[in-house]
N, C-alpha and C positions, 0 to 999 in steps of 0.2 A: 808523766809530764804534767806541769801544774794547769790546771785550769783557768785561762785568761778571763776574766769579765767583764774591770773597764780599765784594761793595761792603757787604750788610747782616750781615755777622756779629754785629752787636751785638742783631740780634733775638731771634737763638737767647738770647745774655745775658739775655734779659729772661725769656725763656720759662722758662730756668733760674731764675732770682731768685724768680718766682711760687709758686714751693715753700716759699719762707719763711714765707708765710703772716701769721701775725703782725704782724709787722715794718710800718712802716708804707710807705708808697710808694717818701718822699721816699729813705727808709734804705735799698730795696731797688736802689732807681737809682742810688744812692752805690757801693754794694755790686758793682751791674754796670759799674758803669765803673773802679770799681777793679782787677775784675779783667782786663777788656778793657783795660785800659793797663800790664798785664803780657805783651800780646803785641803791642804799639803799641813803631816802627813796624809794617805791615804793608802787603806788595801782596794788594791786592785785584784789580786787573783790570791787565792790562797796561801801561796807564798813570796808574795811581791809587793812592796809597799812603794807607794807613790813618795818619793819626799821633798824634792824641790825641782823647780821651773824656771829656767830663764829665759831672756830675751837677746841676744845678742848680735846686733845689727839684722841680718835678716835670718839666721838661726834660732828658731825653736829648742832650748838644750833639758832633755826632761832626766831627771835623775834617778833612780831606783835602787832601792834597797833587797833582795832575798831575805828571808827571816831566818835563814841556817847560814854554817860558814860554807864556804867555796869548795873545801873538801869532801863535804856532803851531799855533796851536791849531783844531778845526774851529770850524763856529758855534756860538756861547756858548747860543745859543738850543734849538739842538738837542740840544745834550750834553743841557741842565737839562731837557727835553721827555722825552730816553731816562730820563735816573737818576733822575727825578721818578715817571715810570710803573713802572719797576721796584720803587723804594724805595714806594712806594703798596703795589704787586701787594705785594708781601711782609709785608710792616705790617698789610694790613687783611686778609690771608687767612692769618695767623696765629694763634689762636685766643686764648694768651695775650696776644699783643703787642697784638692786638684789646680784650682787658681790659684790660690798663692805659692803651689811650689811651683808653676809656669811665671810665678812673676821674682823666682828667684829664691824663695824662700827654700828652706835647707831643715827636715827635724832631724834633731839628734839624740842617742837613745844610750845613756851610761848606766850601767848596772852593776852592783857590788854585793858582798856575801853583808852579813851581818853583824861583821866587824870592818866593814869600811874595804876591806879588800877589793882590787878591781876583780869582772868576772869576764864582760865582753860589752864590746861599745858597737852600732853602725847607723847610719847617716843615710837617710831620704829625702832626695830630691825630685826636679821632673824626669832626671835621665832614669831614674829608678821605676818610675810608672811607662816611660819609654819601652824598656826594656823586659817589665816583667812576662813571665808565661800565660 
């Protein structure tokens, strides 16, 4: 399994943005993905590249790339089982990032081989840190 190390940099983004205060959500999420798409691409973990961030009403949409194709890949099941539980663990023991998915906010997490191919996509919200184990 690949080694994660900052698959969620976009959390701290959020953590940051929470200072604006004012601002309303959707403007703070625009705000963190603009500026996370000034150091996009990025390696994240050994085999995982950061490559684009958007904002989409109150969704976080982060995209990634693998650096092999999809058939090389281990099982698609296990990868999304590992970066599912870590992306959770980080998100919901966050304190900010915890507030903005309680005020609606939604991340979303798309992943592809190295030719564009999809691999596996899934989506964290509050009901997700409700829920976890």
């Amino acid at each position: 399994m690949p080694t994660i190390r900052h698959l969620l940099v976009f959390i701290m983004l959020i953590s940051a943005s929470t200072a604006l205060g004012s601002e309303s959500i959707e403007a703070q999420l625009r705000q963190t993905a603009a500026e996370a798409m000034k150091s996009l691409p990025m390696m994240v973990s050994d085999d995982v590249q950061g490559t684009s961030i958007a904002a989409v009403g109150k969704t976080l949409m982060n995209r990634y790339n693998f650096t092999s194709k999809k058939s090389s890949l281990a099982s698609v099941s296990a990868l999304k089982s590992e970066y599912y539980a870590n992306s959770v663990n980080a998100a919901c023991t966050n304190p900010d990032t915890l507030r903005a998915l309680n005020n609606g906010v939604s991340i979303d997490y798309q992943f592809y081989d190295s030719i564009n191919e999809f691999v596996m996509q899934y989506t964290i919200d509050a009901s997700t840190c409700i829920h976890r184990e």
